[in-house]
C-alpha positions in Angstrom: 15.1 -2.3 -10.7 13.3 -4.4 -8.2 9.9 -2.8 -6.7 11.3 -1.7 -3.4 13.6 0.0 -4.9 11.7 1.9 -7.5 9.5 2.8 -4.3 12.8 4.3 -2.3 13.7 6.1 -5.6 10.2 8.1 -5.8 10.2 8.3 -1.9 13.7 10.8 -2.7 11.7 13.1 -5.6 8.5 13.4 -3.7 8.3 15.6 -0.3 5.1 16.0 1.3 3.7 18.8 3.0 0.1 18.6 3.9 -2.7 16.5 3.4 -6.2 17.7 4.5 -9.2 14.9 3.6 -12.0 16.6 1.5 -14.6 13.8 1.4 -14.6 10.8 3.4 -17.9 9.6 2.3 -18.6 6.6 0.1 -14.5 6.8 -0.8 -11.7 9.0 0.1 -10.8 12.3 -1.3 -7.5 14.2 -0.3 -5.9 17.2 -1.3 -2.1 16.9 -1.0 0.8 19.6 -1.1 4.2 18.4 -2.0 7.1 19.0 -3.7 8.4 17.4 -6.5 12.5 17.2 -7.7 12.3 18.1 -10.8 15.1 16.6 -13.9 16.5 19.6 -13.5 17.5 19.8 -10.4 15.2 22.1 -8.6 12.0 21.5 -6.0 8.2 22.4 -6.8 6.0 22.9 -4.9 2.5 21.4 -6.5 -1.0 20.3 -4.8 -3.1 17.3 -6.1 -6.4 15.9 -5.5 -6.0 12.3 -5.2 -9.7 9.9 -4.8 -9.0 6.4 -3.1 -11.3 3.9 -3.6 -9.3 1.2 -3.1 -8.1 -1.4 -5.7 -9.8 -3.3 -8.0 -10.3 -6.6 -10.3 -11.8 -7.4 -13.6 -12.3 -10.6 -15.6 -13.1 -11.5 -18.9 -15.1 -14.8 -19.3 -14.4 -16.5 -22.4 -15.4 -20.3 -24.8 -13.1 -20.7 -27.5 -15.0 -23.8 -28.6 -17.9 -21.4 -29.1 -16.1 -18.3 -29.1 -18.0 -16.5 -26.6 -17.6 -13.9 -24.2 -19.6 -13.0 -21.4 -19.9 -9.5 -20.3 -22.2 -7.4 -18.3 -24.6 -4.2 -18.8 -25.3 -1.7 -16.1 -26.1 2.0 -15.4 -22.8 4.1 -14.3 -23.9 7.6 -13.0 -20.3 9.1 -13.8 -20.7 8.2 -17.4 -24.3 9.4 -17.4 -23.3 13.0 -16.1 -20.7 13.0 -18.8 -23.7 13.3 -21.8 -23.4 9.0 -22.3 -26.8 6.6 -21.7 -25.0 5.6 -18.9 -25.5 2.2 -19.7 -22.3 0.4 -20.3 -21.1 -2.9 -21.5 -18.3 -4.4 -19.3 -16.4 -7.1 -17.9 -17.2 -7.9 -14.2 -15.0 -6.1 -12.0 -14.9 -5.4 -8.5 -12.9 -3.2 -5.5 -10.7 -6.1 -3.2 -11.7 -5.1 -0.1 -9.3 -7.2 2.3 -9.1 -10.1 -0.2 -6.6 -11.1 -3.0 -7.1 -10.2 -6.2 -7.5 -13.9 -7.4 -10.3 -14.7 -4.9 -12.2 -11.2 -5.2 -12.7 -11.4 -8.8 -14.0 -15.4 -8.7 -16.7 -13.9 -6.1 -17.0 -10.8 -8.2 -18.1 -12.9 -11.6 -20.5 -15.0 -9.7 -22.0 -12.5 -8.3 -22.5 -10.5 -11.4 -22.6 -12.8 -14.2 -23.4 -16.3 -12.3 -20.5 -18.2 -13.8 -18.6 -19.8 -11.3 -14.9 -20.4 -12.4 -12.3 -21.9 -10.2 -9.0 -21.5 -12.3 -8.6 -17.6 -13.4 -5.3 -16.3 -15.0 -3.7 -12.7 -14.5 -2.5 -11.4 -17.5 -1.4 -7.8 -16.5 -1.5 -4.7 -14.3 -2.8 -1.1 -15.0 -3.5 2.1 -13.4 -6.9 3.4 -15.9 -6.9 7.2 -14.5 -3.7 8.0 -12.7 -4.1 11.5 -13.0 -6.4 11.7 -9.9 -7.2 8.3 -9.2 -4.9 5.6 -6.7 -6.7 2.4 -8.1 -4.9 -0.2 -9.4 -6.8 -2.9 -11.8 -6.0 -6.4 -12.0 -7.0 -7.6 -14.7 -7.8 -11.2 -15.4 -9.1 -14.3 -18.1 -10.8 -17.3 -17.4 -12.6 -19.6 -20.0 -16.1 -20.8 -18.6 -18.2 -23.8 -19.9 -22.4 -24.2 -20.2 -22.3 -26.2 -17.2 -20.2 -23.5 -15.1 -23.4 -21.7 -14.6 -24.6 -21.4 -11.0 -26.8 -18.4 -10.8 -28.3 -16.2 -12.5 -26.2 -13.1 -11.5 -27.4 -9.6 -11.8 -25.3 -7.9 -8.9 -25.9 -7.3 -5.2 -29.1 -5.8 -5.1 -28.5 -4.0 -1.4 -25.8 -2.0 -3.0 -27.9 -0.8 -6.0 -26.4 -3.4 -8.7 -29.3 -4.0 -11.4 -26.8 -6.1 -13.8 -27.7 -7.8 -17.1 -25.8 -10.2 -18.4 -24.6 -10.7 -21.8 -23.4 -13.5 -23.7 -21.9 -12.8 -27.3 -20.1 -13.8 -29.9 -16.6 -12.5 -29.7 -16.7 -11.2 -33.6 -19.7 -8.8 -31.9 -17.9 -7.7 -28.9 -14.9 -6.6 -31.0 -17.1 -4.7 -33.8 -19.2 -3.3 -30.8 -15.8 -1.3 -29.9 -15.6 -0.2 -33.5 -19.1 1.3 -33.4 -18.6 2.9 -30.6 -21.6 0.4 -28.5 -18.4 -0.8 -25.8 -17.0 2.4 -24.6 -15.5 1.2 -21.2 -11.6 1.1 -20.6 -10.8 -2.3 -19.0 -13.5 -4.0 -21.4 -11.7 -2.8 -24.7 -8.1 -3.6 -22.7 -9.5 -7.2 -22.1 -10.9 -8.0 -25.3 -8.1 -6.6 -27.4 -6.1 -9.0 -25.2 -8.2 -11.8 -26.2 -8.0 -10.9 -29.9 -4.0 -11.1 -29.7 -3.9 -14.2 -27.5 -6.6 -16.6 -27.3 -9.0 -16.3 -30.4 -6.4 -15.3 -32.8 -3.9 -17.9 -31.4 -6.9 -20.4 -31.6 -7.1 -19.5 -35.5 -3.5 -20.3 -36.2 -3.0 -23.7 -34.2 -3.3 -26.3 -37.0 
């Protein structure tokens, strides 16, 4: 089923009835009414909150000669309210704006890490909260060098980025998930990738 056509199909289940805009402050927040066809048959009527903050890109920087991986360190509020340090270990990421996903995220891992990386490879697609969240995450790979270094990173400090950048060894990024140290969704996705097909690959080729 092609993508306009899995769009018509949901257009026919979903009806909607009102939307009335809860927060328009830093994102959107909405509170929808529709109703939903049901497998059997039948319409009901259900209300959602839905928070739109756009979509969204994330990279994983990686050195198979010295198998590397470079990630980043910073305080997320949301995690901190939820009992955590708040300080998590990720990939860089970063909302599009009005760009393509490919350009956004080559800005987005200079600007945080200071790696500057002109070929970058989307390997998949994924919605990380679609219970109440519209994002949708690119999610991307690109293998950097010691002379792809152009910065020194750290985030844009007018919009309250204090970023630390890590290099590690890629055994110590995978055990940090183990121990619990790496506890952020699209770093685990991204390295788990990389375990299946770059560093384990590189293993096997003779």
């Amino acid at each position: 089923m092609s993508h306009q056509a899995a769009v018509n199909t949901a257009n026919e289940k979903v009806r909607i009835k009102a939307v009335e805009t809860l927060s328009d402050d830093w994102y959107v927040l909405k509170k929808t009414t529709f109703e939903l066809l049901r497998r059997d048959g039948s319409w009901q009527q259900q209300s959602r909150e839905t928070y739109d903050r756009g979509n969204g890109a994330t990279i994983l920087l990686y050195n198979l000669e010295r198998r590397t991986v470079v990630l980043t360190r910073q305080f997320r509020f949301p995690a901190y309210v939820n009992g955590h340090s708040g300080m998590l270990i990720e990939t860089a990421a970063g909302l599009l704006d009005q760009a393509s996903p490919e350009d956004r995220i080559r800005a987005e891992a200079e600007e945080e890490t200071g790696y500057r990386v002109s070929h970058v490879r989307r390997v998949f697609e994924a919605f990380m909260s679609p219970g109440s969240v519209t994002e949708r995450l690119y999610f991307f790979v690109a293998e950097y060098g010691s002379g792809s270094r152009a910065t020194l990173g750290g985030g844009n400090h007018e919009e309250g980025e204090d970023i630390e950048v890590l290099e590690l060894p890629f055994e110590k990024a995978m055990a940090a998930i183990d121990s619990g140290e790496i506890e952020d969704g699209k770093t685990i996705m991204l390295l788990q990738y990389a375990f299946i097909h770059l560093f384990q690959a590189q293993r096997a080729t003779p």
